[in-house]
N, C-alpha and C positions, 0 to 999 in steps of 0.2 A: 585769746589774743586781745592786745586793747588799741584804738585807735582811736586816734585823736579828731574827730568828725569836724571840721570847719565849715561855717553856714555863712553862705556867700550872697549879699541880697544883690539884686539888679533890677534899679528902679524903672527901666526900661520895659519889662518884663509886666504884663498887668493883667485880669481878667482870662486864669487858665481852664481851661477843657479840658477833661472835668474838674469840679472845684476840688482843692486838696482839703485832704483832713485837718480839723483845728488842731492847733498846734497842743492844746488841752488834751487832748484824745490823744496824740503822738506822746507826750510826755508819759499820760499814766500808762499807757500801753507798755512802754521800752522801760519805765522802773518795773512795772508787773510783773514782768518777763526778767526783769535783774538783767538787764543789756547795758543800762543806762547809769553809768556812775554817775556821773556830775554836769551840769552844764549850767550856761547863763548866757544872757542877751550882753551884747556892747554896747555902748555908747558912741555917735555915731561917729565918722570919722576925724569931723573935727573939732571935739573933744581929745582926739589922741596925742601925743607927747611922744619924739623919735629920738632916739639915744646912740649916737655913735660916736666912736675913738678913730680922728685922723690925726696923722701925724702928732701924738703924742696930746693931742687937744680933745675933750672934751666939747662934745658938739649937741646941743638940744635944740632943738624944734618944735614947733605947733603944728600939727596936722598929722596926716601919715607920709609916708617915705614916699609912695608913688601919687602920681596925679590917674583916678580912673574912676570909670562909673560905678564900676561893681566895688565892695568893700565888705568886711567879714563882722558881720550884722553877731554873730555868736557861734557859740563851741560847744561840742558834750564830748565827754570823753567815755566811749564805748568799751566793754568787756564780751566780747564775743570768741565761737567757737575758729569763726574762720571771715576770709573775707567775704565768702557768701552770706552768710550772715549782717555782715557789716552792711553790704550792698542792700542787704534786705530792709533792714533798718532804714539805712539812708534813703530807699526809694520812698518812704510812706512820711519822712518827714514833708513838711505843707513846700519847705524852699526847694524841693527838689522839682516844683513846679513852676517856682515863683523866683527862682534863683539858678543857684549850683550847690550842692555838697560834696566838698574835696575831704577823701577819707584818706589818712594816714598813719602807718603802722609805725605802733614804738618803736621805737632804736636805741634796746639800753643803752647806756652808757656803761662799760665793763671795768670798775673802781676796784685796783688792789689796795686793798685799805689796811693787809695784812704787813 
C-alpha cells in the first residue's frame, strides 16, 4: 500500500520526552527497509503561492490558504505492507514528537484510457 505521510510542524511544541531520533537515522532506516520512496522538506509557509478558480477568475495568492500555527513542514511517500506498518514508520519519524504525522492512503484515480 503507499501513503502519502504529511509532516506537520508545531512551533508551539519544543523540548520532548524523550528526545526523538535524528531525522538522519529515521531516513536511512525507512530507505533500508525500502518503506520510503521519496520525500523532501518545504519551504516554509510563506513562501507558498495558492491557486484557485472562482467564478470563472483565476485567483493567486501569497501565503497558504488557511491562517494557523501548525503547517506541513514536508512529505514522504510511503510503500508499505498495511497501515500498521505505515503507523509504525510514522511513530519513529522525529515530528511525530515535535509535531503530527497525518498518513494518507492512495486513492487511484480509475482512468479508461481504452
Amino acid at each position: 500500500m503507499r501513503f502519502l505521510m504529511l509532516v506537520v510542524a508545531d512551533p508551539d511544541l519544543q523540548n520532548p520526552d524523550p528526545e526523538p531520533m535524528p531525522i538522519e537515522s529515521w531516513v536511512n532506516e525507512m530507505v533500508e527497509r525500502g518503506v520510503d520512496i521519496t520525500g523532501e522538506r518545504l519551504r516554509p509557509p510563506a513562501d507558498a503561492t495558492t491557486v484557485r478558480r472562482r467564478g470563472g477568475e483565476l485567483v493567486v495568492t501569497d501565503g497558504p490558504f488557511a491562517e494557523t500555527r501548525e503547517y506541513i513542514a514536508g512529505f514522504d511517500i510511503l510503500e508499505v505492507a498495511d497501515l500498521d506498518e505505515a503507523v509504525e514508520v510514522a511513530s519513529k519519524h522525529p515530528m511525530s514528537a515535535l509535531g503530527t504525522i497525518e498518513l494518507r492512503p492512495y486513492w487511484p484515480l480509475e482512468l479508461d484510457l481504452g
